[in-house]
PAGU-538814 format. One record per residue (C-alpha): residue in one letter; x, y, z. Coordinates in nm, 2 decimals. Layout:
// PAGU-538814
R	type	X	Y	Z
R	A	X	Y	Z
...
This chain:
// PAGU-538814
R	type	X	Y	Z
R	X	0.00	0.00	0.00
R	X	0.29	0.26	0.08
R	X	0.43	0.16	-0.32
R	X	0.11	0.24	-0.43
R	X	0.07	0.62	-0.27
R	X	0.41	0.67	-0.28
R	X	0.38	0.60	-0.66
R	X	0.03	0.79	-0.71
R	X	0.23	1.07	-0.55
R	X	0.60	1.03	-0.77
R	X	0.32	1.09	-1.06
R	X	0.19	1.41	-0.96
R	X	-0.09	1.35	-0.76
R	X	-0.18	1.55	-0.43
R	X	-0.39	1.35	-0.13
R	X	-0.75	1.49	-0.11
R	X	-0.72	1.68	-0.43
R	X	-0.57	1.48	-0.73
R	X	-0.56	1.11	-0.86
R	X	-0.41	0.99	-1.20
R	X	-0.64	0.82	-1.42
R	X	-0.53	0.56	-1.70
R	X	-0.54	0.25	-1.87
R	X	-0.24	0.04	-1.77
R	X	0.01	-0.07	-2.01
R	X	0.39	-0.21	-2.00
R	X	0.52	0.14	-1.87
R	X	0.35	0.13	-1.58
R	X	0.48	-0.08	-1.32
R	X	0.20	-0.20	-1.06
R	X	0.11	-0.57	-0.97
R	X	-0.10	-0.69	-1.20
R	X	-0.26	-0.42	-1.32
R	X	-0.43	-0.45	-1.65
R	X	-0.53	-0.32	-1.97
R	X	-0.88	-0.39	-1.97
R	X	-1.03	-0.04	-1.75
R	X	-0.88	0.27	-1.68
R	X	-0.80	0.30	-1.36
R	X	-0.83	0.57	-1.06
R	X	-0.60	0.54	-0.75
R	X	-0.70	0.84	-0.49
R	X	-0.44	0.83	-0.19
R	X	-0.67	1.06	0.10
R	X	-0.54	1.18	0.41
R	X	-0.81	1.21	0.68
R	X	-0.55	1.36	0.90
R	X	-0.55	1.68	0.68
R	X	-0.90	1.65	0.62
R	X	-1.10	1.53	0.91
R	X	-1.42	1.34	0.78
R	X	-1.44	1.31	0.40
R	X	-1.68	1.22	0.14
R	X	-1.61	1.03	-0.18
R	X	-1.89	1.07	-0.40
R	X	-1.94	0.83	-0.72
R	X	-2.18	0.93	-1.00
R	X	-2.42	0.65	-1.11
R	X	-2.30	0.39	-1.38
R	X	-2.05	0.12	-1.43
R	X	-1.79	0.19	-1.15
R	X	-1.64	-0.09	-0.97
R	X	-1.40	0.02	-0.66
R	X	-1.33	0.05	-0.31
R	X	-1.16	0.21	-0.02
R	X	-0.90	0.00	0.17
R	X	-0.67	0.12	0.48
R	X	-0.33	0.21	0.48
R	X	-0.26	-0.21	0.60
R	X	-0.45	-0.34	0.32
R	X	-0.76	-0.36	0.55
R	X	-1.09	-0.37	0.35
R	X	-1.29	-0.10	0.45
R	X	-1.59	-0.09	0.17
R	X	-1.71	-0.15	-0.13
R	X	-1.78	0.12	-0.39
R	X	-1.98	0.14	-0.71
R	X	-2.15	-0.20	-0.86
R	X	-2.01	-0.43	-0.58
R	X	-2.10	-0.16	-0.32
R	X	-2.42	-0.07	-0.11
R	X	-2.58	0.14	-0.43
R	X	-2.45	-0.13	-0.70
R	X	-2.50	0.11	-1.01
R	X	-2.65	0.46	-0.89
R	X	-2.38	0.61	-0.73
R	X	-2.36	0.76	-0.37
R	X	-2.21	0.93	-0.12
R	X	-1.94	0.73	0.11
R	X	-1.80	0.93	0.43
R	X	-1.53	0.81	0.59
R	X	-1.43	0.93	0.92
R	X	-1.07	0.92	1.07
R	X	-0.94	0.71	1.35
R	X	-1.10	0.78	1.67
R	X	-1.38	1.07	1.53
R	X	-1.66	1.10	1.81
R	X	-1.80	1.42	1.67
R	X	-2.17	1.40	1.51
R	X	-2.16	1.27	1.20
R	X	-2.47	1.30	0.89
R	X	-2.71	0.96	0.95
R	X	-2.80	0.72	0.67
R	X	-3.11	0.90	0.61
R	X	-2.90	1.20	0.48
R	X	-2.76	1.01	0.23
R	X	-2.40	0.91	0.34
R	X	-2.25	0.53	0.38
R	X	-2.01	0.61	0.68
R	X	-1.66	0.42	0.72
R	X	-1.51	0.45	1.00
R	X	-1.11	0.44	0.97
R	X	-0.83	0.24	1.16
R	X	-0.59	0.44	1.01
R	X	-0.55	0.79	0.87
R	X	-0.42	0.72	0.51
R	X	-0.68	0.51	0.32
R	X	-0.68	0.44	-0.05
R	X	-0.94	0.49	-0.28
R	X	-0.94	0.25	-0.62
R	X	-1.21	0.28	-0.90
R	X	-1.23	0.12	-1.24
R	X	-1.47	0.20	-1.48
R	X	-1.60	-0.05	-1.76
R	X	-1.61	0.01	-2.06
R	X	-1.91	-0.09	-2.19
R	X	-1.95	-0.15	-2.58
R	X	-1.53	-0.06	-2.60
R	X	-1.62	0.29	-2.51
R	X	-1.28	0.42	-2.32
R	X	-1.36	0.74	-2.37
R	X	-1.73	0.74	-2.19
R	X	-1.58	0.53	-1.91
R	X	-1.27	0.80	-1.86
R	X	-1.60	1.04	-1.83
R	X	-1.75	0.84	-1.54
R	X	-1.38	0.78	-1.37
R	X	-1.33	1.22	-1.38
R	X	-1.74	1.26	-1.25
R	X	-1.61	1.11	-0.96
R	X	-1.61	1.40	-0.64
R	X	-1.40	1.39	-0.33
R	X	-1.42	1.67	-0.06
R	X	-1.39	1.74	0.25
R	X	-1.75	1.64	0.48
R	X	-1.74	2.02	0.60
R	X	-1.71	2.19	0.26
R	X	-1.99	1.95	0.15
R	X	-2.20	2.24	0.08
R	X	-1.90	2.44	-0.14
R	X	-1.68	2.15	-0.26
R	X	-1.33	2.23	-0.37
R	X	-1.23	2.10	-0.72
R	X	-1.11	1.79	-0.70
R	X	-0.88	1.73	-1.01
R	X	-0.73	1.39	-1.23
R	X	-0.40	1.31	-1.42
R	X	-0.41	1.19	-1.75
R	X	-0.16	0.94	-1.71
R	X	-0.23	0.69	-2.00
R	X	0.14	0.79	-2.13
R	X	0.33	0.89	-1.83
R	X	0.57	0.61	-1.67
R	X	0.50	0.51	-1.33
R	X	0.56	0.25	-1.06
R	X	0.34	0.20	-0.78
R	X	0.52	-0.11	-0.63
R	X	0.74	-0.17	-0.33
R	X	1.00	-0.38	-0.60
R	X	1.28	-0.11	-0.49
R	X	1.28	-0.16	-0.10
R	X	1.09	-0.53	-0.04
R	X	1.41	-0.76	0.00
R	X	1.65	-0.52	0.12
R	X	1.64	-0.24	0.44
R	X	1.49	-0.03	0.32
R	X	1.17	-0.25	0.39
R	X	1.19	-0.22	0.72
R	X	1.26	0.16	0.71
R	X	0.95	0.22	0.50
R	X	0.76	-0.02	0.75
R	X	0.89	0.17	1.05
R	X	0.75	0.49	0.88
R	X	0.42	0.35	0.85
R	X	0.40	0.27	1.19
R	X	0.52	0.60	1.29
R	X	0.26	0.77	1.13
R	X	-0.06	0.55	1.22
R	X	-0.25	0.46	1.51
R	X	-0.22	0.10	1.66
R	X	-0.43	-0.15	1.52
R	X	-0.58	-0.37	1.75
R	X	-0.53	-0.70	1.49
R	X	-0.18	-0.58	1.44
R	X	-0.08	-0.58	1.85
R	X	0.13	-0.89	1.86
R	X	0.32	-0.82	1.56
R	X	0.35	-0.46	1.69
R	X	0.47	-0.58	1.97
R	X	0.78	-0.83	1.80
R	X	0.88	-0.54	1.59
R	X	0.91	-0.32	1.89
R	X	1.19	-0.53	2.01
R	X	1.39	-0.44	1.64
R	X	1.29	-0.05	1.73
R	X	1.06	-0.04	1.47
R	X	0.83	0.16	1.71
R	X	0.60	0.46	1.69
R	X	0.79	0.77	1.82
R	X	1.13	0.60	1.85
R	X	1.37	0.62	1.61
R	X	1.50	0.36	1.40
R	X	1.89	0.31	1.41
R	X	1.99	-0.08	1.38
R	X	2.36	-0.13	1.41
R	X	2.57	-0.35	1.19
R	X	2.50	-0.66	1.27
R	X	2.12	-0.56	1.30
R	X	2.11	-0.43	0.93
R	X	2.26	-0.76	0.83
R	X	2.01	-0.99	0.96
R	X	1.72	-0.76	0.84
R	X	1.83	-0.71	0.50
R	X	1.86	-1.10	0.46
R	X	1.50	-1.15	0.66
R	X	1.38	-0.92	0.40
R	X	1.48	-1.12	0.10
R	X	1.37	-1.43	0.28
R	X	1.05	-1.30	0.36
R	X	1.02	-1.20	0.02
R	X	1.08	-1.51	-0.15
R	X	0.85	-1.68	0.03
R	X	0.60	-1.45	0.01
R	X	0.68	-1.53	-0.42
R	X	0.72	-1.93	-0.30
R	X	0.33	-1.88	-0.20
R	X	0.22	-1.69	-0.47
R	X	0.39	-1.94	-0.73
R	X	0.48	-2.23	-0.59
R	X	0.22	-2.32	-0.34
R	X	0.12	-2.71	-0.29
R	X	-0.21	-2.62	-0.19
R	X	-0.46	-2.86	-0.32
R	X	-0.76	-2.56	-0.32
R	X	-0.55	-2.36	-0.55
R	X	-0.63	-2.61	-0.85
R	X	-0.90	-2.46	-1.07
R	X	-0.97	-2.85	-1.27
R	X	-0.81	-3.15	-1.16
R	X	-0.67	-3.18	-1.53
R	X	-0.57	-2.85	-1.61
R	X	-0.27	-2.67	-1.49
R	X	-0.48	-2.33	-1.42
R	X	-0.50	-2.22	-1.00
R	X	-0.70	-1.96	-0.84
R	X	-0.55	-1.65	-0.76
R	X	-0.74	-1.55	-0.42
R	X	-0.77	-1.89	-0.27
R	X	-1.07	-1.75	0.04
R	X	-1.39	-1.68	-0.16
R	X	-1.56	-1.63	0.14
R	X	-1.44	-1.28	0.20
R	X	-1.20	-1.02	0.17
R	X	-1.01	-1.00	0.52
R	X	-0.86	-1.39	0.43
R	X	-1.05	-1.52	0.74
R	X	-1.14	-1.89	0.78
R	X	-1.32	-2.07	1.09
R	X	-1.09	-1.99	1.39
R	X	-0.77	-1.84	1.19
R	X	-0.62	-1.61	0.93
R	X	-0.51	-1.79	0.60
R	X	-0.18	-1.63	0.62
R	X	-0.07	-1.82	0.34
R	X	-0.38	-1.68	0.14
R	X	-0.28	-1.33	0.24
R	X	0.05	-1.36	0.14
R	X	-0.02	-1.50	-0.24
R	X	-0.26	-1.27	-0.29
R	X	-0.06	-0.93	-0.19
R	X	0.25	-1.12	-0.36
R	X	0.13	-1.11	-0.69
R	X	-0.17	-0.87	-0.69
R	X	-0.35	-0.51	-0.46
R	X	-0.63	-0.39	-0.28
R	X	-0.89	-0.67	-0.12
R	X	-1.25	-0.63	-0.09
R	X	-1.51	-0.96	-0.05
R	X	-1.64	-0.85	-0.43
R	X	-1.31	-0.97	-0.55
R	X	-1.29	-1.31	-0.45
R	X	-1.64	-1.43	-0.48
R	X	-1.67	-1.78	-0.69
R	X	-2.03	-1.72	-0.81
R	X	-2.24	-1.57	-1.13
R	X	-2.27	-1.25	-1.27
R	X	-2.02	-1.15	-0.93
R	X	-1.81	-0.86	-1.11
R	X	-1.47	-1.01	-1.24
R	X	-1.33	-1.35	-1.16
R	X	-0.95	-1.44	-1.26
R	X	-0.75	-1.76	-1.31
R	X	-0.32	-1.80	-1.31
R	X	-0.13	-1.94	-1.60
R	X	0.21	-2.00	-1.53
R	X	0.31	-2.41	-1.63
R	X	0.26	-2.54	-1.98
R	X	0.08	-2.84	-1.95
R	X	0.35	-3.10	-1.86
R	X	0.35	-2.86	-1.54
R	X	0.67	-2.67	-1.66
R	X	0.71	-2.33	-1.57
R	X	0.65	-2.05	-1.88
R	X	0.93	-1.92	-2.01
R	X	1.00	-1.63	-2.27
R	X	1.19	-1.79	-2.50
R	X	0.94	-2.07	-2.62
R	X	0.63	-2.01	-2.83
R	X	0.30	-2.12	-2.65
R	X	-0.09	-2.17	-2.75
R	X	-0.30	-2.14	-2.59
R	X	-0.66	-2.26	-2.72
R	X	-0.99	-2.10	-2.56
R	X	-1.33	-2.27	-2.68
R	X	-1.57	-1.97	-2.76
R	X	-1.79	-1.87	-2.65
R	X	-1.59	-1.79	-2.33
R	X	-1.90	-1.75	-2.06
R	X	-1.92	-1.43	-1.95
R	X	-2.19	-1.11	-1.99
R	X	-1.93	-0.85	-2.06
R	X	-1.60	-0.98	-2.17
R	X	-1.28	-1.15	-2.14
R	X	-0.88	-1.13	-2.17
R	X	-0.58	-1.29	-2.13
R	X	-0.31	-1.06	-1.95
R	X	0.11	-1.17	-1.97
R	X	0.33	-1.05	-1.66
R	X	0.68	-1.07	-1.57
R	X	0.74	-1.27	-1.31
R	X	1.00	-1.07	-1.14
R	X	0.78	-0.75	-1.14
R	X	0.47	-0.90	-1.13
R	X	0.39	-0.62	-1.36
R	X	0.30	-0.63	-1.75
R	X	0.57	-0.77	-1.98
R	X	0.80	-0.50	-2.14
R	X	0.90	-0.58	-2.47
R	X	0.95	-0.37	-2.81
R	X	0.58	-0.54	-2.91
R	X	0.43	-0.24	-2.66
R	X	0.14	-0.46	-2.50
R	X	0.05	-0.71	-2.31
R	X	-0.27	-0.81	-2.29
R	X	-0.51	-0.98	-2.60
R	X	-0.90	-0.84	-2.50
R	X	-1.25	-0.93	-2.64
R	X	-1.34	-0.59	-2.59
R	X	-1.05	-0.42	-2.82
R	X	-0.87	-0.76	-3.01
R	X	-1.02	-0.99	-3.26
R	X	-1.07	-1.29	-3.05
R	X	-1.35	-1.43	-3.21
R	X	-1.36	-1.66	-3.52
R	X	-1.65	-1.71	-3.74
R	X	-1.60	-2.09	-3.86
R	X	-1.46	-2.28	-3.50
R	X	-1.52	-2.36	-3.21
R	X	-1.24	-2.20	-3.06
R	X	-0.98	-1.91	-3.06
R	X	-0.55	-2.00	-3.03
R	X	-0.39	-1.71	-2.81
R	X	-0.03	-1.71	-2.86
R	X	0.30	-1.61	-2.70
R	X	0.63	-1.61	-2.72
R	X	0.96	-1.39	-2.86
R	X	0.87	-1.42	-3.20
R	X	0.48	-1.43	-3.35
R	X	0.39	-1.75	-3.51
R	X	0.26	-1.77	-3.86
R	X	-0.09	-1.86	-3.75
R	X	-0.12	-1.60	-3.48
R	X	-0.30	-1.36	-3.72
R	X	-0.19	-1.12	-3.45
R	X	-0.36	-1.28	-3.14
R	X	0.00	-1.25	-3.00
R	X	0.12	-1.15	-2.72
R	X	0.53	-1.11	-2.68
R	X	0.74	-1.24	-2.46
R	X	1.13	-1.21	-2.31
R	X	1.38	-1.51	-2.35
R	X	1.59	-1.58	-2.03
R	X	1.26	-1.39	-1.86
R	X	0.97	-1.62	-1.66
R	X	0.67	-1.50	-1.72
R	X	0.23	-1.58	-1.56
R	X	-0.03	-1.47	-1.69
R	X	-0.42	-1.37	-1.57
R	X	-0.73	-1.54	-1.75
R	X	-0.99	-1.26	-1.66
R	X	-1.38	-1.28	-1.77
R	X	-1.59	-1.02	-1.68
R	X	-1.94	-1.09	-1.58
R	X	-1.85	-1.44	-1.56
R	X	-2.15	-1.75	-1.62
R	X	-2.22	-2.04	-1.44
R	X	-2.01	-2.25	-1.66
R	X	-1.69	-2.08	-1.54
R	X	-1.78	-2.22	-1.22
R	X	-1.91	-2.56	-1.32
R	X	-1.67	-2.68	-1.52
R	X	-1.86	-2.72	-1.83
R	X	-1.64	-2.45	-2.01
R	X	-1.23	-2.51	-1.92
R	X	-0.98	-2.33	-2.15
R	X	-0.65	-2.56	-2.25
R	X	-0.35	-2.52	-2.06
R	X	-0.06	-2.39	-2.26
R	X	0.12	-2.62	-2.54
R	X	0.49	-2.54	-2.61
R	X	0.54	-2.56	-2.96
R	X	0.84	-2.69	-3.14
């Protein structure tokens, strides 16, 4: 969450009065982000504003506000309390005792655990339209809950061209980490979740209002828990055992968020720890909308990353990748290819990195089916459905539908696992 305001903020943006608005593409570094909806990232500061009001116009907005831990805080737009006609979400800071409007008046009130909490909207767009979706995305009002009656402007980025990087990829194996973390904690109340792991850091004096000056030996050891904690953060994400993971017993496909039953990672009497850490490994934000396994339930995404014989994809093999059409879903569908040291979208002199229904000719008039295909050089039969790739360079990918149908769920529809071809 701090790579992702930090990153909002490297671009331009201001907390309370700016967000950057685009589509993501290979210049901009985020875990998975994709290419399907633009995308607005609002980093707000109830310290500087007290009690604050994020108001959504009606239409096809899919979002939500999380907490500076990653804590799901609620759900905005289609997935939210209004689904499509908009609303008016107050959230009020850590600890706020004052009066606040009641439901009757209008507002959804939040109340925060911490003082910077992000705000995340997508807009779909419907038909291919990007430009009446960017419409909805800059409709979107945030103020202050006392200026409610004389809102100040609040303003968005046009960042469909500017590079950014909203990851912790610079600091999350080394010490910096911990100096990032300690500034967190510095800067936020106590969470009552987070005691007893507040209280283990305190003995490395990463402590609210006490420095942070590890000696030699101290760097040493956290710079190589760091990495450790890294890698097996990436171990869990990629490399997990877990039987639940496994989409169809004979395909090679997993689930990304493995705790469908909501969006804190909660299951009877623990935290899924290993869940959590997958999830935030490879991908942002939580909310229960995102993980649900059911129909018509917003997006729903599956994880490509072995060939069929259960080998790891690599960039410098050409793949296929056969989906039998028509893929079930209400709005539509993609196929998205990531690095799988950045967990962001493949860079490569090709420019893209995603094949979508909405934009891409993925339909055929006289099969069954549609071949994707991927490697470092496009195959003859590709017809452009191609999406490049980096010898010497792993790379996953995300199958995402949209609106998804029963038969996603069912297992009457199943696309193939990868084929390497000779």
């Amino acid at each position: 969450m701090q790579g992702i305001l930090e990153g909002t903020r490297a671009a331009g943006a201001v907390d309370n009065e700016s967000a950057p608005v685009l589509v993501a593409r290979p210049h901009h570094v985020g875990f998975t982000l994709n290419s399907d909806t633009p995308y607005l990232g609002a980093g707000l500061n109830l310290r500087k504003s007290g009690p604050l009001v994020v108001e959504l116009p009606a239409g096809p907005l899919v979002g939500l506000v999380d907490d500076h831990y990653h804590q799901w805080l609620v759900d905005l737009g289609l997935p939210g309390r209004n689904a499509p006609d908009g609303g008016r979400v107050l959230l009020l800071p850590p600890g706020y005792e004052e009066r606040v409007p009641a439901d009757e008046d209008g507002f959804e009130v939040v109340r925060c655990d911490t003082w910077q909490v992000l705000c995340a909207l997508r807009a779909l767009p419907l038909g291919g339209d990007l430009a009446a979706a960017n419409a909805l995305l800059t409709s979107v009002r945030v103020y202050p809950l006392d200026r409610r009656d004389d809102p100040p402007a609040f303003s968005f980025l046009d960042c469909d061209e500017q590079p950014m990087d909203t990851t912790p990829l610079g600091w999350e194996d080394n010490l910096q980490f911990w100096r990032v973390l300690h500034g967190v904690i510095d800067t936020e109340p106590p969470v009552e979740e987070l005691r007893p792991m507040l209280g283990l850091l305190a003995e490395l004096e990463i402590e609210a209002g006490r420095p942070f000056t590890p000696d030699a030996r101290m760097k040493q050891i956290l710079t190589e828990a760091a990495r450790q904690g890294r890698d097996e953060m990436l171990v869990a994400a990629f490399a997990s055992r877990r039987p639940d993971r496994v989409v169809w017993p004979d395909r090679t496909w997993e689930w990304v968020g493995l705790r469908p039953e909501n969006g804190a990672f909660e299951r009877t009497g623990s935290l899924d720890v290993e869940a959590r850490d997958r999830w935030f490994a490879q991908a942002i934000i939580a909310s229960p909308a995102m993980f649900r396994r059911q129909r018509g339930a917003g997006s729903l995404y599956w994880l490509g990353l072995r060939d069929g014989k259960g080998t790891c994809l690599t960039g410098g093999r050409t793949y296929r990748l056969r989906a039998p059409l028509p893929v079930p879903q209400t709005l539509f569908w993609s196929v998205t290819v990531y690095d799988a040291a950045t967990r962001s979208e493949v860079v490569t002199e090709q420019g893209r990195a995603a094949l979508r229904s909405l934009f891409d000719d993925l339909a055929t008039d006289d099969t069954d089916h549609v071949d994707l295909y991927f490697g470092p050089e496009e195959a003859a039969e590709a017809q452009g459905r191609w999406i490049q790739t980096v010898p010497g360079r792993g790379w996953f990918t995300y199958f995402r539908i949209y609106g998804p149908e029963q038969a996603a769920f069912d297992g009457s529809w199943q696309p193939g696992d990868f084929e390497a071809l000779p």
